[in-house]
C-alpha positions as CSV (number, residue, x, y, z in Angstrom):
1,X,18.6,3.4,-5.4
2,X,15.8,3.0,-7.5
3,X,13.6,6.0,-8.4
4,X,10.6,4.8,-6.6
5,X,12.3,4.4,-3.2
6,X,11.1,8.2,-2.6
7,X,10.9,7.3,0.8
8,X,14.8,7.7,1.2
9,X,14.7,10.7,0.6
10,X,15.8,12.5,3.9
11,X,18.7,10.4,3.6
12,X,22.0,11.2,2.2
13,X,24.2,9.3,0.0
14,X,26.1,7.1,2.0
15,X,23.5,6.4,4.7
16,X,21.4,5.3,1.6
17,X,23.9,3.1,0.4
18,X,24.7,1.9,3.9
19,X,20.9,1.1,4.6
20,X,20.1,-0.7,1.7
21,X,23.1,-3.0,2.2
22,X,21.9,-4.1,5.6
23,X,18.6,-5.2,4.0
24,X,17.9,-8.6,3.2
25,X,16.4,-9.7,-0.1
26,X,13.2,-11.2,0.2
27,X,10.8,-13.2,-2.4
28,X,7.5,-14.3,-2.0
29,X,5.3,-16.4,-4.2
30,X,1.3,-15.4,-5.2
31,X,-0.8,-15.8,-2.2
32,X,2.2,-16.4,0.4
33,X,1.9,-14.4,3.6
34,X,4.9,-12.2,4.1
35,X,4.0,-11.1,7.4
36,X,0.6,-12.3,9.7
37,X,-1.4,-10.3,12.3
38,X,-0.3,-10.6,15.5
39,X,3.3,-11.7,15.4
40,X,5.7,-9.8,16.1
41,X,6.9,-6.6,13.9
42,X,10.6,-6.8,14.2
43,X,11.0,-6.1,10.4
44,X,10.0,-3.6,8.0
45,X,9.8,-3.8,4.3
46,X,10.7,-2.2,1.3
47,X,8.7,-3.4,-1.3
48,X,10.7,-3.4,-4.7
49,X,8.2,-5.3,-7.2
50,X,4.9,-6.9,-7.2
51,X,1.6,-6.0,-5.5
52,X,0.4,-7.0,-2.0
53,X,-2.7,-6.8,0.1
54,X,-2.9,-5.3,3.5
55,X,-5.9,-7.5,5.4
56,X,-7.1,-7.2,8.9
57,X,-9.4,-9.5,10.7
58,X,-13.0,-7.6,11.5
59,X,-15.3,-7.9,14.7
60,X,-17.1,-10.4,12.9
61,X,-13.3,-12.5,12.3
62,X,-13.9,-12.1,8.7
63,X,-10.8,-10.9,6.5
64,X,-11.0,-7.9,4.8
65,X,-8.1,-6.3,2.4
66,X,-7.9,-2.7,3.7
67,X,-4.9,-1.5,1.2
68,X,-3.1,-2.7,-2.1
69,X,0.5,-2.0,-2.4
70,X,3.1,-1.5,-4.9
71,X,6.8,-1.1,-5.8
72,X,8.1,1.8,-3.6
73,X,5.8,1.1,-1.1
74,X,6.5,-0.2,2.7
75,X,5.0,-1.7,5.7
76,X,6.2,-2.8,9.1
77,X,7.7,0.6,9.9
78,X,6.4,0.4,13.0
79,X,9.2,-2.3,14.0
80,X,12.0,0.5,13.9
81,X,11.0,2.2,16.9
82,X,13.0,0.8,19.3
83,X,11.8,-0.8,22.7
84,X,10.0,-3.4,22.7
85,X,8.8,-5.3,19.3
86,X,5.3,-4.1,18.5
87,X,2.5,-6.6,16.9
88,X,1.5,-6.4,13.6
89,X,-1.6,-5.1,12.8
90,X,-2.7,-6.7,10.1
91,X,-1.7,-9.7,7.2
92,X,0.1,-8.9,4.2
93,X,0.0,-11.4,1.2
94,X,1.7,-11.8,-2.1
95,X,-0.9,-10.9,-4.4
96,X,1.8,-11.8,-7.3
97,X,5.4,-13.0,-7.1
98,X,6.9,-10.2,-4.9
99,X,10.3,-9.0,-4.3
100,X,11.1,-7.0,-0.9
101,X,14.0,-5.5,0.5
102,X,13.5,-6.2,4.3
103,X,15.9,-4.2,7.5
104,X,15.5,-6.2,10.4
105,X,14.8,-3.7,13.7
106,X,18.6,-4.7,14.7
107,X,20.3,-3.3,11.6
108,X,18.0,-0.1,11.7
109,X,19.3,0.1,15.5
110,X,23.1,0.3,14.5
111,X,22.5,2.6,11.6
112,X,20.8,4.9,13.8
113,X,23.8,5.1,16.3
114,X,26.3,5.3,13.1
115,X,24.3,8.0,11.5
116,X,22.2,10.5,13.2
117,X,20.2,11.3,10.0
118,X,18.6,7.8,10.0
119,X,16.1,9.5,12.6
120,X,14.4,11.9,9.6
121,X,13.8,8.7,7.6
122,X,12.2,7.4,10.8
123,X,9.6,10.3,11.3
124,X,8.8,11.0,7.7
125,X,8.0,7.2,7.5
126,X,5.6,7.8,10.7
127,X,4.5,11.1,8.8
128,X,3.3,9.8,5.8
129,X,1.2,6.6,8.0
130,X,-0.2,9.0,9.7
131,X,-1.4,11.7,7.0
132,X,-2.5,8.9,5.0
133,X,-4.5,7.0,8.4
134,X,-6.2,10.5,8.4
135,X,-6.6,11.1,4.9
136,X,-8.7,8.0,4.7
137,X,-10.4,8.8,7.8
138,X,-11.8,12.1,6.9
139,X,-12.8,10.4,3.8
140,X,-15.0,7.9,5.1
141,X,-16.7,10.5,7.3
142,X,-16.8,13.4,5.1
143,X,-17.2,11.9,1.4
144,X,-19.6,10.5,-0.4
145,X,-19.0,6.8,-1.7
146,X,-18.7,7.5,-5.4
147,X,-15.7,10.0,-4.6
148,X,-14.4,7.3,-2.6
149,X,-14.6,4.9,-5.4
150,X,-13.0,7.1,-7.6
151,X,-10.4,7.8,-5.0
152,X,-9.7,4.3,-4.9
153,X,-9.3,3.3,-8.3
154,X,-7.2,6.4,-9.3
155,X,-4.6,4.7,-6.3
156,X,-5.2,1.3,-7.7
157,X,-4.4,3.0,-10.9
158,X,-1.0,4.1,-10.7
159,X,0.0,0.9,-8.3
160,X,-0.5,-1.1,-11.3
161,X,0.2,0.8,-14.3
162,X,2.8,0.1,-16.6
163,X,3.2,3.9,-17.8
164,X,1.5,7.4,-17.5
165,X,-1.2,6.4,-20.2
166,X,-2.9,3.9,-21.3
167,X,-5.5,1.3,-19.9
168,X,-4.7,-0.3,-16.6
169,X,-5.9,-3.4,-15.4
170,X,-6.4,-3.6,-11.9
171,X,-6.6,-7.8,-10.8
172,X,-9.1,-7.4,-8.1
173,X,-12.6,-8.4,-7.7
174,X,-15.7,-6.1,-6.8
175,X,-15.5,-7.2,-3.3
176,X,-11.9,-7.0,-2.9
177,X,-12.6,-3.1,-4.1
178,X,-15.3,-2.8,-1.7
179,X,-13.4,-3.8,1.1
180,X,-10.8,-1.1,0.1
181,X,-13.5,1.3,-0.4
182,X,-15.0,0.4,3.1
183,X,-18.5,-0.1,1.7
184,X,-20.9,-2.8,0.7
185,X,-20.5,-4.8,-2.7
186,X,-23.7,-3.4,-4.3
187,X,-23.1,-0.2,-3.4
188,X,-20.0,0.0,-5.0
189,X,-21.1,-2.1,-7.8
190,X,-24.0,0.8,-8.4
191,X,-21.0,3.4,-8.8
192,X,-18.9,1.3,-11.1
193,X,-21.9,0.6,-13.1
194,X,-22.2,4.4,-13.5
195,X,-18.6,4.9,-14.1
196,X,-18.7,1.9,-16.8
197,X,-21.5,3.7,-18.5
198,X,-19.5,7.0,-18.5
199,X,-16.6,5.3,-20.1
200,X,-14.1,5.8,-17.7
201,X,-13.9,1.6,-16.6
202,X,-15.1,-1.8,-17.9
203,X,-15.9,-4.3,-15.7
204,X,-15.2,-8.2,-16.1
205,X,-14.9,-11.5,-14.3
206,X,-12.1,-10.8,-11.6
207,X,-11.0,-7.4,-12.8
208,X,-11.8,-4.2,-13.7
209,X,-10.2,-1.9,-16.4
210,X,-9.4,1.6,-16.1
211,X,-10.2,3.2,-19.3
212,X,-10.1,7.3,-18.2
213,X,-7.6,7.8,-15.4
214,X,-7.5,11.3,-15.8
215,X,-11.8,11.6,-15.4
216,X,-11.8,8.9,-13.0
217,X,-8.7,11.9,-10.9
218,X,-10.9,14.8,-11.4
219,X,-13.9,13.4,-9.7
220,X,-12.4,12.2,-7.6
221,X,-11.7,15.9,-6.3
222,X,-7.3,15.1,-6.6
């Protein structure tokens, strides 16, 4: 199992080894749409490399990316419940070539009546939705926007990084981040321009560079 499949951790050994053999390997070009709003969620995936983006479709019916995520990451969890298949909430695309490892609803069905200890893997999935759901949430009502920025990069940070050091550079542009962020483009660009002139980023065309994770952490109040 690789090391960033944390998520498998409430399972032992041989239901790890059992799960992962019932998934289906998946691969998905830049900008291919792995799974669309509205259809269906009879799926969930494990995502073992490349970065994605989570979008939903606003009042307005404009797009917005909502999340980025990275190796070790998953979406679709939903799916597993049992019942009836839920719809997805939102589009995920390949913002690179992507491989997942995807466990059809079916397959997580039998594993569950071959091993009981498939349901903990089940609610500490739902567990960590929900505390991050709420994590954001509090944010966006509680704290201010350049904490949120900072919040924001320090996740973009370590979904891209090659290594615990060095400079990272994070693909997006300054309206991708401010859809993240939940905030206007020149509001956010007012922060990064503070944060370039602190030294902790450098901004250009189409990315941004993250020069001082551990600065960029602390004010960010992690």
């Amino acid at each position: 199992m690789p090391v960033e499949w944390s998520l498998l951790a409430p399972l032992g050994a041989d239901e790890r080894r059992e799960l992962l053999a019932r998934t289906r390997l998946r691969r998905f070009s830049r900008g291919e749409v792995v799974v669309r709003e509205g259809d269906q969620s009879d799926s969930m995936h494990l995502i073992q490399s490349g970065r994605l983006a989570v979008r939903v479709t606003t009042a307005q019916g404009d797009n917005a990316t909502v999340n980025v995520v990275g190796p070790g990451d998953f979406f679709g969890e939903l799916s597993l419940l049992g019942g009836e298949l839920p719809i997805r909430s939102s589009t995920v695309v390949a913002l690179e070539d992507v491989e997942t490892r995807s466990l059809s609803a079916e397959a997580f069905r039998q594993l569950r009546s071959r091993h009981g200890g498939v349901d903990d893997l089940l609610l500490s999935l739902l567990a960590r939705r929900i505390e991050e759901l709420t994590r954001r949430l509090v944010e966006t009502m509680y704290d201010g926007l350049d904490r949120r920025v900072c919040r924001r990069l320090v996740d973009l940070a370590g979904a891209y990084a090659d290594g615990p050091a060095g400079d990272v550079v994070i693909p997006l542009t300054q309206d991708a981040l401010s859809e993240v962020v939940g905030s206007k483009r020149p509001s956010v660009n007012q922060v990064l321009q503070r944060l370039a002139a602190r030294g902790a980023v450098e901004l250009a065309r189409g990315r941004i560079i993250i020069r001082d994770r551990a600065s960029l952490a602390r004010w960010a109040g992690d």
